[in-house]
Every structure is written in structure tokens, then in C-alpha cells.
C-alpha positions in Angstrom: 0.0 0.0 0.0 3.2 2.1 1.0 4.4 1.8 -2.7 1.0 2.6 -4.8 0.8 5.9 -2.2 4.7 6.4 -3.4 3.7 5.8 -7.4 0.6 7.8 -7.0 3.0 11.0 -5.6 5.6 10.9 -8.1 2.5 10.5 -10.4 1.4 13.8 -9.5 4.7 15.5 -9.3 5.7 14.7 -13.0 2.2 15.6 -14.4 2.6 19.1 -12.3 6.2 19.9 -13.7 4.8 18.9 -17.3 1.8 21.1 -17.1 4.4 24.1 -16.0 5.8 24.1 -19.4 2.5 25.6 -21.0 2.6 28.2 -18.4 3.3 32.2 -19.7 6.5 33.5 -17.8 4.6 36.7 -16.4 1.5 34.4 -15.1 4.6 31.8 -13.8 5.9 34.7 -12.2 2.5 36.4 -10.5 2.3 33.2 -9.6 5.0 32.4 -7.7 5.3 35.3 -6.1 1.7 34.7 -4.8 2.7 31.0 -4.0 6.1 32.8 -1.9 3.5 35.0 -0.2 1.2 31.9 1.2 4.0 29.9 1.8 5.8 32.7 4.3 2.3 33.3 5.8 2.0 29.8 6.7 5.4 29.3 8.1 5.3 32.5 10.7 1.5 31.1 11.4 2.8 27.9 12.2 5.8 28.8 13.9 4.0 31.7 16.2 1.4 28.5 17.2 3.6 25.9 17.8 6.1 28.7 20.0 3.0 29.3 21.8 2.0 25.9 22.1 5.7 24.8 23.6 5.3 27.7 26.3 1.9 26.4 27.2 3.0 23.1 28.3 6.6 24.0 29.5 6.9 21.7 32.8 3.6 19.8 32.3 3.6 17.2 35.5 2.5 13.6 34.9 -0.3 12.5 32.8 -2.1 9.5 34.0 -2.2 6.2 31.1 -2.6 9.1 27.7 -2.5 7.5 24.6 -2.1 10.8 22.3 -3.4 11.1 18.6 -0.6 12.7 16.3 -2.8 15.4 15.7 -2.5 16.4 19.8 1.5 15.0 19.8 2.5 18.6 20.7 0.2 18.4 24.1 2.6 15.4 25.4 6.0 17.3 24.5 7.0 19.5 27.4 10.1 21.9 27.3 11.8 24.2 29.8 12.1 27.6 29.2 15.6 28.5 30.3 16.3 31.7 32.8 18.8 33.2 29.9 16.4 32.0 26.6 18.4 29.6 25.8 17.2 26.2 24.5 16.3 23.7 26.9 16.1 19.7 26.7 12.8 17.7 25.6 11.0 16.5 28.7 8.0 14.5 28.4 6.9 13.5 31.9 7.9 13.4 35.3 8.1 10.6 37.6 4.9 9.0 39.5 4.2 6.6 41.8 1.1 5.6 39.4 1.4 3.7 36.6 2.1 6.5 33.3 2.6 6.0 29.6 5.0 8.1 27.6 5.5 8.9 23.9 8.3 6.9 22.6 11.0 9.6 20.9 12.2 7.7 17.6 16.0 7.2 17.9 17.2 9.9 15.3 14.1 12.4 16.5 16.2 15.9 16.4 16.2 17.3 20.0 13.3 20.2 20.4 14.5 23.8 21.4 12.0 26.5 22.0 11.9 27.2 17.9 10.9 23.8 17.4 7.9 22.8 15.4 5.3 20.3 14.4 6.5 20.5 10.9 9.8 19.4 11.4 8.9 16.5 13.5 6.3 15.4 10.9 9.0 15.7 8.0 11.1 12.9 10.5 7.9 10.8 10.9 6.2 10.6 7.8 5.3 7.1 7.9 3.9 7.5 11.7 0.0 8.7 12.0 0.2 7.7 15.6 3.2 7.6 18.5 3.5 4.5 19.5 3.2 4.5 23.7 6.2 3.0 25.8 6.3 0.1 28.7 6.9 1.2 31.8 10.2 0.5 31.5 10.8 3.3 29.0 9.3 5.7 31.0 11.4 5.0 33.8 14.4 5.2 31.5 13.5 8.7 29.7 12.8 10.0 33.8 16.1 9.2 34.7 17.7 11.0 31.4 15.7 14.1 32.7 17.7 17.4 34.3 17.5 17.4 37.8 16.9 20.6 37.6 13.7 20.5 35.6 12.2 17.8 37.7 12.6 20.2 40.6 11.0 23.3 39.2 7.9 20.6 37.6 7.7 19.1 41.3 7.5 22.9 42.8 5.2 24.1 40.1 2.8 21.1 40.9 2.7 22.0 44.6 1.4 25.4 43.9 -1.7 24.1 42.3 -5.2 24.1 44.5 -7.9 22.4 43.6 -10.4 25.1 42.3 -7.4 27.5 41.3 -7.2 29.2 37.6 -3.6 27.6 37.8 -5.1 23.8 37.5 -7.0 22.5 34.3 -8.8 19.4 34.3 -9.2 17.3 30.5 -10.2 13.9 29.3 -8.1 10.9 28.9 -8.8 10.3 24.9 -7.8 6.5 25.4 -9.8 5.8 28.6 -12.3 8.5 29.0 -10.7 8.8 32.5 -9.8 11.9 33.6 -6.7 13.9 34.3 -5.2 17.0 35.8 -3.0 19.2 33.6 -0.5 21.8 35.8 0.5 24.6 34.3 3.4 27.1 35.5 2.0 30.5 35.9 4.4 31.8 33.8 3.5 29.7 30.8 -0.2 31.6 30.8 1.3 34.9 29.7 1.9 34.5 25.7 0.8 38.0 25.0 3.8 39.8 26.8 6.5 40.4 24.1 9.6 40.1 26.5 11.1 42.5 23.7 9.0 45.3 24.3 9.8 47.6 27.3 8.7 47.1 30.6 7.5 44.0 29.8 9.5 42.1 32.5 7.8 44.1 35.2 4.3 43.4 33.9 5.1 40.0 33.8 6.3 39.5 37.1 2.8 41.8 38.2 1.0 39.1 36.9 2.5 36.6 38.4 2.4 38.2 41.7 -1.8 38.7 41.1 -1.6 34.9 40.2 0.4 33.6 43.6 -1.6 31.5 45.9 -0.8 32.6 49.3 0.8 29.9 51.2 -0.1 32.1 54.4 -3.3 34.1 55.7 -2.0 37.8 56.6 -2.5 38.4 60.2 -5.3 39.9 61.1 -5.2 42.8 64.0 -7.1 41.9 67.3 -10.5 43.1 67.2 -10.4 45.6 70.9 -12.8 44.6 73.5 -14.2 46.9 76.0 -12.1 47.0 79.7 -15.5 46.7 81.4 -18.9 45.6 81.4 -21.5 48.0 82.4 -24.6 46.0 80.6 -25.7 44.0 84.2 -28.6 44.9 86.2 -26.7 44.7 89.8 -23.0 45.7 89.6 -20.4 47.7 86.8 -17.3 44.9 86.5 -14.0 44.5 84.8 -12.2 41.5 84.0 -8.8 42.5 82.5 -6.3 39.6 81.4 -2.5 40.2 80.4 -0.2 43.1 82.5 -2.5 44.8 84.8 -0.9 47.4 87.7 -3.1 48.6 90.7 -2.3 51.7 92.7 -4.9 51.8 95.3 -3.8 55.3 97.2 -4.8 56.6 93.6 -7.7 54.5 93.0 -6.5 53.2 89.8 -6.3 49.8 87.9 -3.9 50.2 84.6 -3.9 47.8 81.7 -0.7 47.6 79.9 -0.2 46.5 76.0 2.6 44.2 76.3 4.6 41.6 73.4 4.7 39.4 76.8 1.0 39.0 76.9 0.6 39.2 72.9 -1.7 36.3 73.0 -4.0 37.6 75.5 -7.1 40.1 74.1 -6.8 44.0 73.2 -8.5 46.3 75.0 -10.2 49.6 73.3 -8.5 52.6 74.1 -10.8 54.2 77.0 -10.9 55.2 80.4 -13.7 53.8 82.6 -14.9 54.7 86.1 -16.3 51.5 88.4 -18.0 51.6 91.8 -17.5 47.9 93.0 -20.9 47.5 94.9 -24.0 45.2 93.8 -26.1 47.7 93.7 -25.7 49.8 91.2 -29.2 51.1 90.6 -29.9 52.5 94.2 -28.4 55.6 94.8 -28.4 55.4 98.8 -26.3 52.3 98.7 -24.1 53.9 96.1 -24.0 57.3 97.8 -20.2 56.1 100.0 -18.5 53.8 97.4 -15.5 55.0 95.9 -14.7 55.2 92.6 -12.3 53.2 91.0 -10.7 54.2 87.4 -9.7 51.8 85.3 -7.6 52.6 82.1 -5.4 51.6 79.3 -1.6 52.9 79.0 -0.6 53.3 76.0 3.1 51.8 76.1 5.0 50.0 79.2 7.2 52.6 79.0 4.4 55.1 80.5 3.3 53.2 83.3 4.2 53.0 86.8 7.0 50.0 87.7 6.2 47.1 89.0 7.3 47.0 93.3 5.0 43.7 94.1 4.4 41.2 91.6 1.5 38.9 91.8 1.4 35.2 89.9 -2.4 35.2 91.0 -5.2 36.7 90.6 -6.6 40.4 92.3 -10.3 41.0 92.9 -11.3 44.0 93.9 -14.4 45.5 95.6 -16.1 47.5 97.9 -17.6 46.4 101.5 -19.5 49.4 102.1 -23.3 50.3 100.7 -25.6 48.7 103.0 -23.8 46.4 105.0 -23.8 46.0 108.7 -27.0 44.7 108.2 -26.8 41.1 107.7 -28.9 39.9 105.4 -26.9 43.0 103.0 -23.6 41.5 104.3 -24.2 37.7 102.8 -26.5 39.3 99.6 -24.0 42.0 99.1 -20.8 41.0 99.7 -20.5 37.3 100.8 -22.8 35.7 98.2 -20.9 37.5 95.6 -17.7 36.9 97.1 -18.2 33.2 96.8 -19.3 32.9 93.2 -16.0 35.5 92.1 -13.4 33.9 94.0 -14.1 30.3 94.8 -13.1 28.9 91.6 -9.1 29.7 92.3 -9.3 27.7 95.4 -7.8 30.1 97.5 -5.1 31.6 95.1 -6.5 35.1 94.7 -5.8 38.3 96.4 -8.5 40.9 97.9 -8.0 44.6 98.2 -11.2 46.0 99.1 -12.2 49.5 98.5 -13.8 51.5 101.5 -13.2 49.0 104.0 -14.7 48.0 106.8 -12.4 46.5 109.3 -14.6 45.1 111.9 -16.6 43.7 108.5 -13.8 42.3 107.7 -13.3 40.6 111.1 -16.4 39.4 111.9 -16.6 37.7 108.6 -12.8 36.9 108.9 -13.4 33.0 108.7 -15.1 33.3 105.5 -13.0 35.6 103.9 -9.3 33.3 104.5 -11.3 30.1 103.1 -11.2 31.8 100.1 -8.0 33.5 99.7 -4.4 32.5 101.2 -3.3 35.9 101.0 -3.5 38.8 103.4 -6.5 41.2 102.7 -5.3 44.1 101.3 -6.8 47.9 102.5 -6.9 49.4 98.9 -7.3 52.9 99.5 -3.9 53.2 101.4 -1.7 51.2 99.6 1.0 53.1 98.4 2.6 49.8 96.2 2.1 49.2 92.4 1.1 45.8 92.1 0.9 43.3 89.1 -0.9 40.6 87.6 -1.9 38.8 85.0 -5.3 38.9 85.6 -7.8 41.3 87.5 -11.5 41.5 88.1 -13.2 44.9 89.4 -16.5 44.4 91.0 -17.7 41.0 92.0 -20.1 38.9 90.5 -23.4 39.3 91.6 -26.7 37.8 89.9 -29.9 38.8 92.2 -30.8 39.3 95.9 -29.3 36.2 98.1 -29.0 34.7 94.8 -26.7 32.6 92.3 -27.4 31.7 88.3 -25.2 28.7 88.0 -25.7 29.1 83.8 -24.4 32.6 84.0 -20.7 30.9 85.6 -18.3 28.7 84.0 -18.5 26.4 87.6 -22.3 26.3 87.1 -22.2 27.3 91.6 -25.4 27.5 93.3 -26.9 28.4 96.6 -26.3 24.7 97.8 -23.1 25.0 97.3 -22.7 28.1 98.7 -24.6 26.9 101.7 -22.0 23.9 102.2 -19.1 26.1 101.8 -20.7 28.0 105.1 -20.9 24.7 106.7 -17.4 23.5 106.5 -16.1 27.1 107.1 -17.8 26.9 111.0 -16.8 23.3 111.1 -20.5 22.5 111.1 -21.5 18.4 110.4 -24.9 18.6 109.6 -25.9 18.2 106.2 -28.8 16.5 105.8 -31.7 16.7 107.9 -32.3 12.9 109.0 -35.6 13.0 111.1 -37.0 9.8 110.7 -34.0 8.5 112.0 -33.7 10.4 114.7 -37.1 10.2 115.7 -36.3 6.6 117.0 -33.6 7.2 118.2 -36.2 9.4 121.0 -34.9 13.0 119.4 -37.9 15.3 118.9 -37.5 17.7 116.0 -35.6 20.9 117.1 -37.2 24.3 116.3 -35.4 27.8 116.2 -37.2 30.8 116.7 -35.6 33.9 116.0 -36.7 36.5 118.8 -35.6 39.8 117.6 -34.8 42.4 120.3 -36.3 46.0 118.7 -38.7 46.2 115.8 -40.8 43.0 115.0 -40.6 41.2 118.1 -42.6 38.7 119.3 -45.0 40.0 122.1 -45.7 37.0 123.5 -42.9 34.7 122.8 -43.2 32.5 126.3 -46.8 31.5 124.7 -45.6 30.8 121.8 -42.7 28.6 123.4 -45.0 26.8 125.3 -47.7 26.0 122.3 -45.0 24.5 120.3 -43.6 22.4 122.3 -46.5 20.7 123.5 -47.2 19.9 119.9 -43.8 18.1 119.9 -40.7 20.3 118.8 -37.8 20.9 121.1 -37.7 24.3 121.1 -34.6 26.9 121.0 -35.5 30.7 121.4 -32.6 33.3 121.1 -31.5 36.6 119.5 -29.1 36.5 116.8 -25.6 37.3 118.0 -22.4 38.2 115.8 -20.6 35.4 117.8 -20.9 33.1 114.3 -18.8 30.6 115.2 -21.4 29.8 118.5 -24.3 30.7 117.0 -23.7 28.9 113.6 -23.8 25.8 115.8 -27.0 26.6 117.1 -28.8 26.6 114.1 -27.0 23.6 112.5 -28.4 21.9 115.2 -31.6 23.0 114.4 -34.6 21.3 112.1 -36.5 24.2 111.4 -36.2 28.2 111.8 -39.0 30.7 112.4 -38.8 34.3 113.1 -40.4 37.6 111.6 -38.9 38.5 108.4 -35.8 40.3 108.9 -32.1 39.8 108.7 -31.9 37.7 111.7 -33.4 35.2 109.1 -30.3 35.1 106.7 -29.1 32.5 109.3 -30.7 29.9 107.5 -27.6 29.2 105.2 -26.2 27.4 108.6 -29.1 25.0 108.2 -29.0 21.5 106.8 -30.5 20.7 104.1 -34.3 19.5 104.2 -34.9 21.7 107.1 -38.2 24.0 106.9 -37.7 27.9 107.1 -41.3 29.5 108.4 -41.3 33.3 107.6 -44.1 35.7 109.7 -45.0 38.2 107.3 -46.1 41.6 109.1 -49.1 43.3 107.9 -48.9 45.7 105.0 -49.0 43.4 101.9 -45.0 42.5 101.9 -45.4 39.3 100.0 -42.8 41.3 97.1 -40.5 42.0 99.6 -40.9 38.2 101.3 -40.4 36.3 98.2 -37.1 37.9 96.8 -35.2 38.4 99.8 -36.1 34.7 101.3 -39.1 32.3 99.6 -36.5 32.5 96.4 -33.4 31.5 98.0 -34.8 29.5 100.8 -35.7 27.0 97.5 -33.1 27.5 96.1 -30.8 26.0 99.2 -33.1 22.9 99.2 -34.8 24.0 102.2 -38.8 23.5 102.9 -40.3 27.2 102.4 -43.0 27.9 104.5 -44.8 31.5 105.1 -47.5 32.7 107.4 -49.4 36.2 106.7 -50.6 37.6 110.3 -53.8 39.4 110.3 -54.4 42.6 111.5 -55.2 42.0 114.9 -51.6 40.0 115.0 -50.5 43.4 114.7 -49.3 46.1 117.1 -50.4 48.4 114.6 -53.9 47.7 115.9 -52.9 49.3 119.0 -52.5 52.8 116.9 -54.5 53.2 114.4 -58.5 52.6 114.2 -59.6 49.3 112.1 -61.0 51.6 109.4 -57.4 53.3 108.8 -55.6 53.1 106.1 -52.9 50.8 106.9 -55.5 48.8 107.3 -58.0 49.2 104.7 -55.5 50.3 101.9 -51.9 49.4 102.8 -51.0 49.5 98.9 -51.1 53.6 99.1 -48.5 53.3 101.9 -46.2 51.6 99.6 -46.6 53.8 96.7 -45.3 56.0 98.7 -42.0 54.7 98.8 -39.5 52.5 100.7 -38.7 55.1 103.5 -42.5 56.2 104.1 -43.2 52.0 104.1 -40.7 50.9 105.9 -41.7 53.4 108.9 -44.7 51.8 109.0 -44.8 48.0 108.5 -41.2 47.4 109.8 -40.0 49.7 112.2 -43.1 50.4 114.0 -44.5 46.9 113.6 -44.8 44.3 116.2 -46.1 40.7 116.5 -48.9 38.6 118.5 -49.1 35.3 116.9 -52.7 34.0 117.5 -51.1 30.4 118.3 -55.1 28.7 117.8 -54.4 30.3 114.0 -51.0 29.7 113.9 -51.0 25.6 115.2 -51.9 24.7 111.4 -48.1 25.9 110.6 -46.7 24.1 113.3 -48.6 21.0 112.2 -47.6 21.3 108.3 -44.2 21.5 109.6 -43.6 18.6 111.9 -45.5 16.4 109.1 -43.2 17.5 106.8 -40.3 16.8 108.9 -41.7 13.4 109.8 -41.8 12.1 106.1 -39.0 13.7 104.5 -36.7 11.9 102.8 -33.5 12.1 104.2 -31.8 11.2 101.1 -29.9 14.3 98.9 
């Protein structure tokens, strides 16, 4: 078939050279020069494709089992472009862990330089229409003839390509219909920049740059958080994290930007003025707390140095507002005390603003089972202390109260409660009664006989009554002797009493007990259920409450039935707190009418006589 191709040619040929005989010489000449004119065209169109078509593919990475048409035998041919534009050797693939097929290079095949074409390799294959492919064993053979070099800038360029990037092309295996990924060097997707024309070089490499994958996200700057929080109901607090410096005599908490603490968070650039107190919204309370100012420097090399450093902790608050009262000293101070600084176990540091000293004593128990550290009188120290961390205001959630989901250590009232027990050394924690019942123990009652406003005016009746309805009864005034009189009342079933800070006793109790409340008259049931029904269940204690009527009241004594107070107490309290209180609380006294009152006593003891003495 070869030879009748060969015949048919050479056929051709002579019958073309014998026609050109008849030909004129000035058509011959038009002519040629017309045939000179297509025949330049087509070389500089060829060449200009196949020099774009070799740039294209320079450093093309492997190509998973191709078997390549002649027609696409310039795809599979892949040549480096030198740095100095000289030639560079033929390379067809790289090497692969995966099984690859190569175009076999016939054995006189010239070697291809960037002006190489698909002319001249046709013109050296004319009896090929396809490349045959090679065993594996000739492409391991042609990888190992490859410049080091080149491998290294094909295994570079194929680690720059991301899935999804402009830089990676996906095509279709011809042979297989399976496909394949095609990495192409950035560099090779520029064509249109003549390297001749000026400025060219820097366009290039501007392109390139727009075309780099970033290895590396740039850093982003810390977004500034505010020093303090003023957004809660009860209390203004700070909590400051990284190099924090206190001056007390000067009232004034510092944070410090520092490469030491570079991980920590950045604060926003303002100065903020804190009264450490729970009680924020009532301007009597808040009337003697200092302020304390807490600020941002704006280098280390402004602030004050360091004279007493600190590898714990610094809380610091106020003890003054309302307490001295009880109750205000656990709901004020102690509660929130507790829920701040009992997660360090002990390694944090007090300075308290405003302080009370015999506060601080009488509580003094309470305050070193939370801190190993001396208590530090902020308002006369002259030091600059450090730390790394530092909290302004305490934590403080409601009234005698503790949100366990608003804290990382989920604390509650129980566990406050417990804490107070094994501060006094208390062992009571459970109230057992059936147990002790046989044992011949009757249940022990505690009734809190106040000394001034609310007493009870009959109190040896009341005594009496109770007991011979079976409770073994304890009658005393509150005393500031805790240590004794926590004792007392751990001893204790149950608690009664008129409602008042003697009351606040109740977190010596054990759990299970029952806590009866004697509400005066006036309609105090708001004032009743935040300051004790709500904690009182909250400590897993049995609330009980019993409203005396009018004639319970000493009030009958000074004002006519049809008064006011008694016909329309509401208008007293809208009054306000002071014009109320007078009233219903300071001028109040009790009479319990023990035939009305007996039901109470009887709901307790049965209580007491079926609860479960399980936690």
C-alpha cells in the first residue's frame, strides 16, 4: 500500500512539472510570487502557534495512562524555558508513583528547542499517523535521562496548584475516557507579553504576583474589647487579662499592652470609672462607694513599675453600701464573694475599697477560706502591684441569689450553703428525722426573737404551744458570735422568726430543714419572696410563710380598724421605701394567735416526719 501511495506522488509530481511548461513567464511569475506569499504566511502562522503551544505546556507534570493522537502530539511534548532564553532539553513527563505512559521519541528524532515545530517533527515521521506508547520500563528510563533541575522546578510548580485554582485545568483521557489534571506554570499563561517590548519584565512579574496563591493568611489585627462591662442589672465589672498594675492610694487599675501578653485580648483605648458594689441602681447604697478608674496605658514605657508582683489573681471591691446589716452583708458582699473567688481555690488576692475593718473581722473566717493571701486595704496602699489577671466588681446575679448558667463552675446556693458549713466546722448536712425520731430526738425548732422592731410579744406563749405539739424548742437573738451561733442553728430542724435579717441564718441550716417566715401586715409578699421564699428554695430548704392578720398586729394598737394601713396598705407603699418601711417594719410588732397559727406548726412537723432524708 506504502508503494502505490509512493507511485501515486511521483505521479502527481511529474504531471505538475509537465503542465508548468505551458505556463506564460509573467503568469509563472505572479504566480509564484503569490505561492512565496502563502507559503511565508503559513510558516510564521505555524511557527507563532507551535512557540505558543511549547510555552503552554513547558513543565507539564505527569499525565495519567494518555494514549495521544498525532494530531495532539504537541500536548505530550513538554520543554523548559531557560532563565537566559536559551534552549532547553525535551522532557516528556515526570516521575509517579502511578502507573504512566510516555511517547516513545524515535531514535534519530532531532532534539526540540523553543523554535521547534510540528513540521519538522512530521517531516522525520512521515510514515507515523500515531506515537506508539512505551512500557513502563521506557518511561522509567526517559525519567532518569531528565535534568535534575527540571524535575525540581515541575515538582515545585505542581505544589502550587489548589484544587479550584485558575492555575489547575482538568481534560479527558482520549484512550480511557478517565480523567486527568494538567498543571501549568504561571508563567506559561502569559503569551501575550513580548519580552522585547519595554517594561514587559515588570508586567510579567505583576502578573505573576496577582496569580500567587498565598501559602499564608496575613495576620489579622485583634478586634479591641471593651475593659469593662456596664450592661448588668446589679453591679459595673472588669475582667482584665495580660499586665494589669493597681495603685490603690490613687484609685486606679492600669492595663498595659505588652509583646509578653501578645496572646492575650486588646483592650479599646478608654478610660472607665467602676464603683465595685452590687447595687448599682440604688443611689443610697451607692451614695459612699469609691470610685475606682480603670484605664489603658498606651506603652510600658508610661506606666508606673512594678514594686509587688503577683502570679495570682486580684479581685477588687467594695464592702461598704448597705452592709452592717446582715442579710446586706451575705447578699451584698458574701454571696458574691463566693461565686467570684471560689473557683481559684484560694489563690487570689482581695484589696477592698472602703473597707470595713470590723466587717472584715467578723466575717474573717469566710474571707481566709477563700484567699491565702492577706486582705489588702486598697485605699492606702502606696505599692504598684501586678498581675496577670484582674477583676473589678464582683459577681453578683440577684438578691441572696446565684445563676449557676451565667458561671463557668455552674455554683449554686447549695453549694454556697455547704461552703458556710465547712467554714464553721459545722456536720450537719442533711436533715435525718426519721432516724432520729427513733432514736427518742424530737425535731428541734429555732425561733428567732428579735430584740427591737418586729418582736414577738408574746414569745413565752408561743414557746409553750410549740412544744407541746412536739418540737424541742430553742428561742434566742441572733448574736455576731458566728462561730457559737452557727452551731445553734446547724443543730436546728427548722427556723422561724419575723422576716428580717436575723433570718439570713438559714444558710447554717442543713438541708431538708423547713424555714417558716411571719410576714407583718402591710402586703410585703414582694418583699418576702425575693429576699427569702427564692433562696430559701433555692438552698433545698422546705419554704414555709404565714401572713398575720391585722389583729396579730401592734399596729392595731395605733390606728383605728377603718385606717388606712389597714383598709388600703397598697397607698403606703406607693409612697415609697422610706415612708413603708416606717410603718410595716420599724413600727411593727407581733402577737401570733397560736389557735391560727397551730396549722403551721402541724404542716411542719409532718413534713419533717416524712421527708426523705436522702440528697
Amino acid at each position: 500500500m506504502e508503494s502505490n501511495v509512493k507511485t501515486k506522488t511521483m505521479g502527481q509530481e511529474f504531471t505538475l512539472l509537465k503542465g508548468m511548461r505551458r505556463i506564460e513567464p509573467r503568469n509563472f511569475a505572479l504566480g509564484l510570487l503569490l505561492g512565496c506569499f502563502l507559503v511565508t504566511f503559513a510558516y510564521f502562522s505555524m511557527a507563532k502557534f507551535d512557540s505558543l503551544h511549547f510555552f503552554v505546556v513547558v513543565d507539564s507534570p505527569p499525565i495519567e495512562n494518555v494514549a495521544t493522537p498525532s494530531s495532539d502530539i504537541a500536548q505530550n511534548m513538554v520543554s523548559s524555558e531557560q532563565p537566559d532564553g536559551g534552549a532547553s532539553e525535551n522532557v516528556s513527563f515526570s516521575k509517579a508513583t502511578s502507573k504512566i505512559d510516555v511517547d516513545k521519541e524515535p531514535q534519530n528524532a532531532p532534539k526540540l528547542g523553543v523554535g521547534s515545530n510540528i513540521s519538522s517533527i512530521n517531516s522525520n515521521n512521515s510514515s507515523t499517523s500515531k506515537l506508539p506508547l512505551t512500557s513502563e520500563e521506557s518511561a522509567e528510563s526517559a525519567v532518569q535521562e531528565l535534568d535534575g533541575s527540571v524535575l525540581e522546578e515541575t515538582k515545585e510548580i505542581t505544589k502550587t496548584c489548589v484544587k479550584g485554582s485558575e492555575l489547575c485545568e482538568t481534560g479527558t483521557d482520549t484512550a480511557s475516557n478517565k480523567s486527568s489534571t494538567n498543571i501549568f506554570d504561571s508563567e506559561a499563561m502569559l503569551p501575550s507579553i513580548d519580552s522585547n517590548q519595554p517594561n514587559s519584565t515588570i508586567e510579567k512579574e505583576q502578573i505573576l504576583q496577582d496569580l500567587t496563591i498565598e501559602k499564608e493568611p496575613k495576620k489579622e489585627m485583634k478586634k479591641q474589647v471593651p475593659l469593662c462591662d456596664l450592661s448588668q442589672r446589679r453591679i459595673d465589672k472588669c475582667e482584665i487579662e495580660g499586665d494589669v498594675r493597681i495603685i490603690g492610694k490613687d484609685a486606679t487599675v492600669m492595663w498595659v499592652p505588652s509583646l509578653e501578653y501578645d496572646d492575650g485580648p486588646d483592650y479599646e483605648r478608654k478610660v472607665w470609672q467602676i464603683k465595685p458594689y452590687p447595687r448599682k441602681e440604688d443611689p443610697a447604697a451607692m451614695a459612699h462607694v469609691g470610685i475606682v478608674t480603670v484605664k489603658p496605658m498606651d506603652s510600658p514605657d508610661v506606666a508606673p513599675p512594678c514594686t509587688q508582683h503577683r502570679d495570682v489573681p486580684a479581685i477588687v471591691f467594695s464592702d461598704r453600701g448597705y452592709t452592717g446589716n446582715y442579710f446586706h452583708d451575705f447578699t451584698d458582699v458574701l454571696v458574691p464573694i463566693f461565686t467570684t473567688a471560689r473557683r481559684f481555690q484560694g489563690e487570689v488576692e482581695f484589696l477592698v475599697t472602703d473597707i470595713k475593718i470590723y466587717l472584715i473581722m467578723k466575717y474573717l473566717p469566710i474571707f481566709k477560706n477563700l484567699t491565702k493571701y492577706d486582705i489588702i486595704d486598697f485605699d492606702s496602699d502606696d505599692q504598684v502591684r501586678c498581675y496577670k489577671k484582674a477583676y473589678i466588681g464582683l459577681t453578683s446575679h440577684d438578691d441572696f441569689g446565684i445563676d449557676p448558667e451565667r458561671i463557668p463552675e455552674r455554683y449554686t446556693l447549695v453549694d454556697f450553703t455547704r461552703f458556710m458549713r465547712t467554714t464553721y466546722g459545722l456536720t450537719r448536712d442533711v436533715v435525718e428525722i426519721p432516724v432520729q425520731k427513733k432514736l427518742g430526738r424530737k425535731p428541734r425548732l429555732l425561733i428567732v426573737a428579735r430584740a427591737k422592731t418586729r418582736r414577738f410579744m408574746n414569745l413565752d406563749e408561743i414557746v409553750r404551744e410549740t412544744e407541746k405539739l412536739g418540737f424541742d424548742v430553742v428561742a434566742t437573738e441572733t448574736t455576731d458570735d458566728l462561730a457559737r451561733f452557727s452551731v445553734i442553728v446547724n443543730s436546728c430542724d427548722a427556723i422561724m422568726g419575723v422576716h428580717g435579717a436575723g433570718l439570713t441564718n438559714m444558710v447554717f441550716l442543713p438541708i431538708n430543714a423547713v424555714f417558716i417566715q411571719i410576714l407583718p401586715w402591710g402586703g410585703l409578699d414582694w418583699v418576702a419572696g425575693n429576699y427569702f421564699k427564692r433562696p430559701v428554695g433555692n438552698m433545698k430548704l422546705k419554704y414555709i410563710q404565714y401572713d398575720i392578720a391585722p389583729e396579730e398586729s401592734t399596729l392595731i394598737d395605733e390606728y383605728p380598724r377603718n385606717h388606712t394601713v389597714f383598709t388600703n396598705p397598697e397607698s403606703i407603699r406607693r409612697q415609697g421605701w422610706n415612708p413603708m418601711k416606717k410603718i410595716f417594719l420599724d413600727k411593727q410588732n407581733v402577737r401570733l394567735n397560736m389557735k391560727r397559727f397551730r396549722p403551721t406548726l402541724k404542716k411542719t412537723l409532718k413534713y419533717l416526719n416524712s421527708v426523705n432524708s436522702k440528697i
